[in-house]
C-alpha positions as CSV (number, residue, x, y, z in Angstrom):
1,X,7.3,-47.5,10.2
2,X,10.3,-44.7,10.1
3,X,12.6,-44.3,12.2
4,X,11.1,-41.5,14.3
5,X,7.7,-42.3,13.8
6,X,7.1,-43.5,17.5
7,X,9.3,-40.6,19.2
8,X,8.4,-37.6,17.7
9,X,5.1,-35.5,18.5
10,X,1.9,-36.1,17.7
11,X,0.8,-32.6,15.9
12,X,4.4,-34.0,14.1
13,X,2.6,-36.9,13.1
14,X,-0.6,-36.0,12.0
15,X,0.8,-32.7,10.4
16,X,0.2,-33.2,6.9
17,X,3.4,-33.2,4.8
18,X,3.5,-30.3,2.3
19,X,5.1,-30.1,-1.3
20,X,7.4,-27.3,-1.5
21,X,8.8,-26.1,-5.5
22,X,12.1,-28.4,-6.3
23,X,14.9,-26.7,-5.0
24,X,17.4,-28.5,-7.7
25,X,19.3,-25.1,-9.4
26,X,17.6,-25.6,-12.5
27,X,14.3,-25.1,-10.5
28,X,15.4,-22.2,-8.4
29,X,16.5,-20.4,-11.5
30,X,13.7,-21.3,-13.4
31,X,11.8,-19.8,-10.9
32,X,13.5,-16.6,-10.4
33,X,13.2,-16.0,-13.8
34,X,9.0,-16.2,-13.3
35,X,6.6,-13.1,-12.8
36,X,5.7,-14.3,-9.0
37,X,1.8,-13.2,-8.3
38,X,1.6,-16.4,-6.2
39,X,2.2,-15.2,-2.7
40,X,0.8,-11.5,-2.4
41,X,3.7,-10.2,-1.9
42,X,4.0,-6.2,-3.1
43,X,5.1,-5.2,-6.6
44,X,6.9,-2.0,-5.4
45,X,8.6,-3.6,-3.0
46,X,9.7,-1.3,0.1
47,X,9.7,2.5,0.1
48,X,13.2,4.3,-0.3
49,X,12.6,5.7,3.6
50,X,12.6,2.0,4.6
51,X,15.6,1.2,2.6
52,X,18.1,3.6,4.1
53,X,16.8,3.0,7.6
54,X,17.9,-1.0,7.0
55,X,20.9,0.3,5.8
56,X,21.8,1.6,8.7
57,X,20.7,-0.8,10.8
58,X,23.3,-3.3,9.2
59,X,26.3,-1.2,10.7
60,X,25.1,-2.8,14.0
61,X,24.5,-6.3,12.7
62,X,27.3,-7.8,15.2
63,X,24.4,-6.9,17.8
64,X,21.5,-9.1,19.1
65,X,18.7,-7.3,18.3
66,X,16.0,-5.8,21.0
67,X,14.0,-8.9,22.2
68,X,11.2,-6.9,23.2
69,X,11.1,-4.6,20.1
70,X,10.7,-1.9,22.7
71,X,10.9,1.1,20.1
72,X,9.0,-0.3,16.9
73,X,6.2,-1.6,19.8
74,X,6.0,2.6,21.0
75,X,5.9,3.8,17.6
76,X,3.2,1.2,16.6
77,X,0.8,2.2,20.3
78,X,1.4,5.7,19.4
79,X,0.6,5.3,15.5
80,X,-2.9,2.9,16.9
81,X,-3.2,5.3,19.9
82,X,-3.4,1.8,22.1
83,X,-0.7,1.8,25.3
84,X,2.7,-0.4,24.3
85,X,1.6,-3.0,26.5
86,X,-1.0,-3.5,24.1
87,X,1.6,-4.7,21.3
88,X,3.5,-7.1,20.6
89,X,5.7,-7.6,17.6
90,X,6.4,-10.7,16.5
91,X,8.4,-12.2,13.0
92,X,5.6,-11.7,10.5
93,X,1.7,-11.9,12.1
94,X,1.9,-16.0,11.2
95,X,4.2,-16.3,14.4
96,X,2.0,-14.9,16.6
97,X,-1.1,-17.1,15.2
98,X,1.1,-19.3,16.0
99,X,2.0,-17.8,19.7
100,X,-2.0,-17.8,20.0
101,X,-2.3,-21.1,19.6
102,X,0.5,-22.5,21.7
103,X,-0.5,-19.9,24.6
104,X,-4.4,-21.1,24.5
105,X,-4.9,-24.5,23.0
106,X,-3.9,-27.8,23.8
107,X,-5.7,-31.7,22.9
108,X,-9.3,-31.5,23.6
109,X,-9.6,-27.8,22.6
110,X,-10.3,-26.3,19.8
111,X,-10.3,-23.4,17.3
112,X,-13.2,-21.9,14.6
113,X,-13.2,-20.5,11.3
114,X,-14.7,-20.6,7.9
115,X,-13.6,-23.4,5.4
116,X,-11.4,-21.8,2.2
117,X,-9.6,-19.4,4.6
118,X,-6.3,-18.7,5.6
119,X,-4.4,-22.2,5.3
120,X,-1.9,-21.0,8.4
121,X,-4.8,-21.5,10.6
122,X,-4.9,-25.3,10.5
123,X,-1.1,-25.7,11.0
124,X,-1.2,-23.8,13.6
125,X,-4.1,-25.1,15.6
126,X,-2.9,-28.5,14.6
127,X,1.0,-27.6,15.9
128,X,-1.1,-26.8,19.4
129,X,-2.2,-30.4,19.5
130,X,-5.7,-28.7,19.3
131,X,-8.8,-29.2,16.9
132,X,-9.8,-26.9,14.1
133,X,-13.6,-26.7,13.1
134,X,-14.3,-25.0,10.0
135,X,-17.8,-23.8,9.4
136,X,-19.1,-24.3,5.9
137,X,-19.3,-20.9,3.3
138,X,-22.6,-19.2,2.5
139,X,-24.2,-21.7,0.4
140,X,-23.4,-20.4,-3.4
141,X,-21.3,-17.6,-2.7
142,X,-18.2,-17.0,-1.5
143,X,-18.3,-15.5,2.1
144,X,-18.2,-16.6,5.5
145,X,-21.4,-17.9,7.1
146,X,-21.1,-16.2,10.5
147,X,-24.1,-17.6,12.1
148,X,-22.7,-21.0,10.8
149,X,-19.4,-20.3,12.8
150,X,-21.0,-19.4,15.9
151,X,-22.9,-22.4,15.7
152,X,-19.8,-24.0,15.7
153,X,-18.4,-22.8,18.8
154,X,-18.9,-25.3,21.7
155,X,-17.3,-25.0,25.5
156,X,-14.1,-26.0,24.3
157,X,-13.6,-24.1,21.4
158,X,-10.8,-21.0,22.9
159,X,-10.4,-19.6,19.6
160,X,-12.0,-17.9,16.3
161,X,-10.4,-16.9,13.4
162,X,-11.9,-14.2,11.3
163,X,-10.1,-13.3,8.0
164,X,-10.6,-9.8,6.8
165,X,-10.5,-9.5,4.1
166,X,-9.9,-13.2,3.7
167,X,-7.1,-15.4,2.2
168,X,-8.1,-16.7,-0.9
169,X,-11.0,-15.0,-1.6
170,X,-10.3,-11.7,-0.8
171,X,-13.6,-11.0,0.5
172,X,-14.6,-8.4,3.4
173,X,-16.7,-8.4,6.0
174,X,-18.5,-4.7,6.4
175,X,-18.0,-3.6,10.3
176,X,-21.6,-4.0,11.3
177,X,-21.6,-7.4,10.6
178,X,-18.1,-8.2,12.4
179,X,-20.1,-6.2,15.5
180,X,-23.1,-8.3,15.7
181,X,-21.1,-11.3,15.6
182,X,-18.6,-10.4,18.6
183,X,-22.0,-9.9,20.3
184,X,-23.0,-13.6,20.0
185,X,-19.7,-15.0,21.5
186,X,-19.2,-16.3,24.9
187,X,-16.4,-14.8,27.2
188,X,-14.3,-18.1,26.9
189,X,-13.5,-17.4,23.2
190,X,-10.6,-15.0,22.1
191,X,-11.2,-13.6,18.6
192,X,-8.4,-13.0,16.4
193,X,-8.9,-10.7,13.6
194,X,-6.7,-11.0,10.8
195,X,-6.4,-7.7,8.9
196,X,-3.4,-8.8,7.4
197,X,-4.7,-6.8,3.9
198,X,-5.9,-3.9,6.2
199,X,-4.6,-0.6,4.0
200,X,-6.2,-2.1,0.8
201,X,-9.8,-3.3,2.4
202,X,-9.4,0.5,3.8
203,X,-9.4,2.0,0.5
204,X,-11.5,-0.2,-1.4
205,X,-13.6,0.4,1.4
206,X,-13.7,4.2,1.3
207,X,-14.4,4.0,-2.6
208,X,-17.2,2.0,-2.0
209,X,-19.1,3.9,0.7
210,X,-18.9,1.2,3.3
211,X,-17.1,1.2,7.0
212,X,-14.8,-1.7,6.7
213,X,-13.1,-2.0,10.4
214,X,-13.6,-0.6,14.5
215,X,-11.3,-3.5,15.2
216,X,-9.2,-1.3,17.3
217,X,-12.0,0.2,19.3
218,X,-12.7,-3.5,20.7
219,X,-9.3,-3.5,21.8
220,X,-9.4,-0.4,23.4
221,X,-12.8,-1.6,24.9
222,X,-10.9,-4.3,26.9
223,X,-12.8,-7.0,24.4
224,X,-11.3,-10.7,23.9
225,X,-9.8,-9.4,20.9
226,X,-6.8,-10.0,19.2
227,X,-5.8,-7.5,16.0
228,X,-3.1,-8.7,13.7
229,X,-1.5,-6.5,11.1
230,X,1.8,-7.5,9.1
231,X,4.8,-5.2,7.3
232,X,4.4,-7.6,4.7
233,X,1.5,-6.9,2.3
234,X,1.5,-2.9,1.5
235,X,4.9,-1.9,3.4
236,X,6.4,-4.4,0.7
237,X,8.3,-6.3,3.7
238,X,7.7,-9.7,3.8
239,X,11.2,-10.7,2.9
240,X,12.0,-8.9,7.0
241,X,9.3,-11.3,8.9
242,X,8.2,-8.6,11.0
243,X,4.4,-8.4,11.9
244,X,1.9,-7.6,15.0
245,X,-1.0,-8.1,17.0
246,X,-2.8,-5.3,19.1
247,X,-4.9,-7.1,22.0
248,X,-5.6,-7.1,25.6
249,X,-2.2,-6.6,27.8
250,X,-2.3,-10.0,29.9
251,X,-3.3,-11.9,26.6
252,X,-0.5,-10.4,25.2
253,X,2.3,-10.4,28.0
254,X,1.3,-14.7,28.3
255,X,2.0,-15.2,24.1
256,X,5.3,-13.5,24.7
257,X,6.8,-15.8,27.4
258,X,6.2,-18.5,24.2
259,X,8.3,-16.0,22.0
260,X,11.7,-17.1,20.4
261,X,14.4,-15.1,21.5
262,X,15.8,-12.4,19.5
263,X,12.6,-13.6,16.8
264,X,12.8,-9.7,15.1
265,X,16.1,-8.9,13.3
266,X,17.4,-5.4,14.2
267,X,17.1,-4.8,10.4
268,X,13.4,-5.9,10.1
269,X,12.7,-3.3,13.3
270,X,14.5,-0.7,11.6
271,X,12.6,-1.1,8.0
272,X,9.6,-1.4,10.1
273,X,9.5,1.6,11.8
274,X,10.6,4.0,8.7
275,X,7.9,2.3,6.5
276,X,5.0,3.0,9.5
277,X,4.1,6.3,8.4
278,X,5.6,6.0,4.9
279,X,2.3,7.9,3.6
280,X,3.4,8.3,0.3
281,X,4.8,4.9,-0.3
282,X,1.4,3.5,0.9
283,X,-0.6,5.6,-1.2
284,X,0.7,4.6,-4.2
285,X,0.5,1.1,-3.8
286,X,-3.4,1.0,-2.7
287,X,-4.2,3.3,-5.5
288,X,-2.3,0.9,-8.3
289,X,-4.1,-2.1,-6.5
290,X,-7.1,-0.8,-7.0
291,X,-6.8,0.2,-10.4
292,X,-5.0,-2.8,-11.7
293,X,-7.9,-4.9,-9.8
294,X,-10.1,-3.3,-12.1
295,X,-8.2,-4.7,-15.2
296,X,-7.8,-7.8,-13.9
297,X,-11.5,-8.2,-13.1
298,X,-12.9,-7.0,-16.7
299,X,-10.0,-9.1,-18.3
300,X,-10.6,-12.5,-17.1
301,X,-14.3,-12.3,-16.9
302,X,-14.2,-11.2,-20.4
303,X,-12.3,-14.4,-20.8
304,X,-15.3,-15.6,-19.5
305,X,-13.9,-16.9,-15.5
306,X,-16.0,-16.1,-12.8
307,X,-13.6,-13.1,-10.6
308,X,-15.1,-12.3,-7.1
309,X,-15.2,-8.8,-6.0
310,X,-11.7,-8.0,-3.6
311,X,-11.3,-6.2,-1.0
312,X,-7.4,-7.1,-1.0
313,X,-4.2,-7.4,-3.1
314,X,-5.0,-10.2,-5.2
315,X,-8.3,-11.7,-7.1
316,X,-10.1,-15.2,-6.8
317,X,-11.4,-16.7,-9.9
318,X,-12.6,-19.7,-10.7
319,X,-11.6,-21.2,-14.0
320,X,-14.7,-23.7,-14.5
321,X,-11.6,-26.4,-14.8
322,X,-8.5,-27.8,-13.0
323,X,-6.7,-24.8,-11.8
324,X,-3.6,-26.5,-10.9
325,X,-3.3,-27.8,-14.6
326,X,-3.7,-24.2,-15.6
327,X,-1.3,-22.8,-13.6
328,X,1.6,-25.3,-14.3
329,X,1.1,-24.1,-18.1
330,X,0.8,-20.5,-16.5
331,X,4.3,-21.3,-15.2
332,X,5.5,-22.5,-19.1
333,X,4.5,-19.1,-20.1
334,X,6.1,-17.4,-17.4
335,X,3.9,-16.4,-14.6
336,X,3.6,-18.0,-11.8
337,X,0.1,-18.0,-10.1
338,X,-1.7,-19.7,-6.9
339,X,-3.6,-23.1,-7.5
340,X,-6.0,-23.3,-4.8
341,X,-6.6,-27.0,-4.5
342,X,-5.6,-27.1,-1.1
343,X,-8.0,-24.7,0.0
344,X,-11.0,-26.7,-1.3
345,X,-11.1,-25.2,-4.7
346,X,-10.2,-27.1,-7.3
347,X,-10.9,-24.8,-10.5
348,X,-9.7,-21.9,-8.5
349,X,-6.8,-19.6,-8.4
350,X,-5.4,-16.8,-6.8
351,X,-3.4,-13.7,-8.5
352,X,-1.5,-11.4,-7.4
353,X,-2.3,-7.9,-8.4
354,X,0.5,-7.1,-9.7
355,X,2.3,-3.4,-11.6
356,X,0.4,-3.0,-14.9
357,X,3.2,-4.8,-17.0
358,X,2.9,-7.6,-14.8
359,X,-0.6,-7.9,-14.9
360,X,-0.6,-7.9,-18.7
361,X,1.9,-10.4,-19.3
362,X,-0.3,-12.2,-17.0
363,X,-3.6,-11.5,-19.2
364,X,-1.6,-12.1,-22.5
365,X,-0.5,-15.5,-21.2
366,X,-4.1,-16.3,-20.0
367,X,-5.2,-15.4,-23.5
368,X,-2.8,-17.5,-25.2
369,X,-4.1,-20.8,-22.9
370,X,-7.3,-19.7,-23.8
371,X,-6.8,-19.2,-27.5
372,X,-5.7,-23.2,-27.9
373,X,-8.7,-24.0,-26.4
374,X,-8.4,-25.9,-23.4
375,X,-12.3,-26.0,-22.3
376,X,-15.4,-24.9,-22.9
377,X,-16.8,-22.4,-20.0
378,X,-19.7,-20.8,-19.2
379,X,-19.3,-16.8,-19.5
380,X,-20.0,-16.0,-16.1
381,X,-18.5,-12.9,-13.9
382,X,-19.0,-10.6,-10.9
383,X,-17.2,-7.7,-11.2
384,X,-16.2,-5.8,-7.9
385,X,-18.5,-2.8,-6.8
386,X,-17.0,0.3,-7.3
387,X,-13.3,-1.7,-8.4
């Protein structure tokens, strides 16, 4: 028994411990030395419109920042068309999962999502001293079973996650389907829709002739419907911390009495707000996603791995063998990629889509692990529709 052990929390308690890189020097530098397509972040980092505006913002830096991120929440309603009561800005769109959770849960409630999504969900349900169900996949594939998940759903459950696309497996769920389910759920459940990859499930979307969201029109409906988005994925911001959620106004106004003061930095709001309309800069990083997905895809199934079609910034694949083996000799050759172990698949990982040169140092380290003949694999592969 520790110390602590008998005065701390429960969720403390029964939060399981995780096992961050070694943060000795040799390992930090080590690692900043590494091509990093581990953690989705953006290869172009953010546009030059974004940079000056923090710039500026730093002359101020002896200020507290504006709690209520009062201008950055009326650009964002006017950019949505939604009134600024339905925004809230919060630091990066984890926090307010997090917010959700505190604000609606507590023991003997619970949440619902798919299994092998978006690992945040469990620590934050978990942090709530709630319970977090996770309805199996589609048998064989790779997708959420939504009639499985409202199955799940019992008079306690107050929240349901919906990742789209989702977090590992960059799948997407065409807006039809995301309609018919909202339809099945029962007025005591808020659904949060994650569309943390929103402007790359847009265009992959486009190319491939489907509607991917009407999330916003639920929330303009007056639905039980909670919209995140984040700076951090194609505004190249996740450094700043600086996300939202678009919902219903006394939802909203209750999850920002939980809020940390001063949570935003005044240089986050300020990168924010000059990267929202940032057309350009936006443009060019959806367009060199969806081309470099398309290298990525034909490389590794040629090197016979099994890549599912993405609708996001980074490709599943499965390896056909231990996946956090491969990526610790991924890491000897210089690339650091995402085992996915913890997400319940063991001969999977998670890449980055990275600028062309980063992708092929990627594909020319693969082929050298391949090339010394680690294991035999079947030559299996999906290639993504119109990717």
């Amino acid at each position: 028994m520790s110390r602590f052990f008998d005065i701390v929390s429960k969720p403390a308690r029964d939060l399981g411990t995780t096992n961050p890189p070694s943060t000795t020097p040799a390992a930090l530098e080590r690692r900043s030395l590494l091509i990093k397509l581990d953690s989705n972040e953006s290869p172009f980092g953010p546009s030059a419109r974004a940079i000056d505006a923090m710039r500026s913002a730093l002359n101020a830096a002896n200020f507290y920042p504006d709690d209520d991120c009062s201008q950055l929440r009326r650009e964002l309603a006017a950019h949505h068309s939604l009134p600024p009561e339905q925004v809230l800005v919060t630091a990066g769109s984890t926090a307010l999962l997090t917010l959700l959770c505190q604000t609606l849960l507590a023991p003997g409630l619970n949440a619902v999502t798919s299994e092998r999504s978006f690992i945040v969900y469990s620590l934050a349900v978990q942090a709530a001293g709630g319970h977090l169900i996770e309805a199996p996949m589609r048998s064989g594939e790779d997708s959420f079973d939504l009639e499985a998940m409202v199955a799940a759903i019992d008079s306690n459950t107050r929240l349901v996650f919906l990742a789209n696309p989702n977090n590992p497996t960059g799948t997407m769920l065409e807006a039809a389907m995301v309609e018919r389910f909202l339809g099945q759920l029962p007025g005591h459940v808020v659904v949060v829709l994650d569309e943390a990859y929103y402007e790359f499930a847009l265009h992959f979307a486009a190319l491939r002739g489907i509607a991917y969201s009407n999330s916003l029109d639920y929330v303009r409906q007056g639905a039980s419907v909670v919209v995140l988005r984040t700076f951090s994925k194609a505004h190249g911001l996740a450094g700043l911390r600086v996300g939202y959620g678009l919902g219903p106004a006394e939802l909203l106004g209750y999850c920002a009495r939980m809020r940390n003061t001063f949570s935003v930095s005044a240089v986050a709001q300020a990168g924010a707000m000059a990267a929202i309309d940032d057309h350009h800069h936006i443009q060019r990083v959806v367009e060199n996603n969806m081309m470099q997905s398309r290298v990525l895809a034909q490389e590794l199934s040629g090197l016979g791995y099994r890549v599912v079609p993405t609708s996001a910034n980074f490709v599943f694949c499965d390896l056909g063998e231990d996946a956090a083996v491969v990526a610790n000799r991924l890491q000897d050759e210089g690339v650091a990629v995402r085992p996915l172990g913890h997400w319940g698949a063991p001969n999977c990982i998670r890449v980055t889509i990275g600028t062309p040169e980063q992708n092929q140092a990627f594909l020319q380290a693969a082929r050298r692990l391949g090339s010394r003949g680690s294991v035999d694999r079947p030559r299996v592969s999906t290639l993504a529709r119109g990717s």
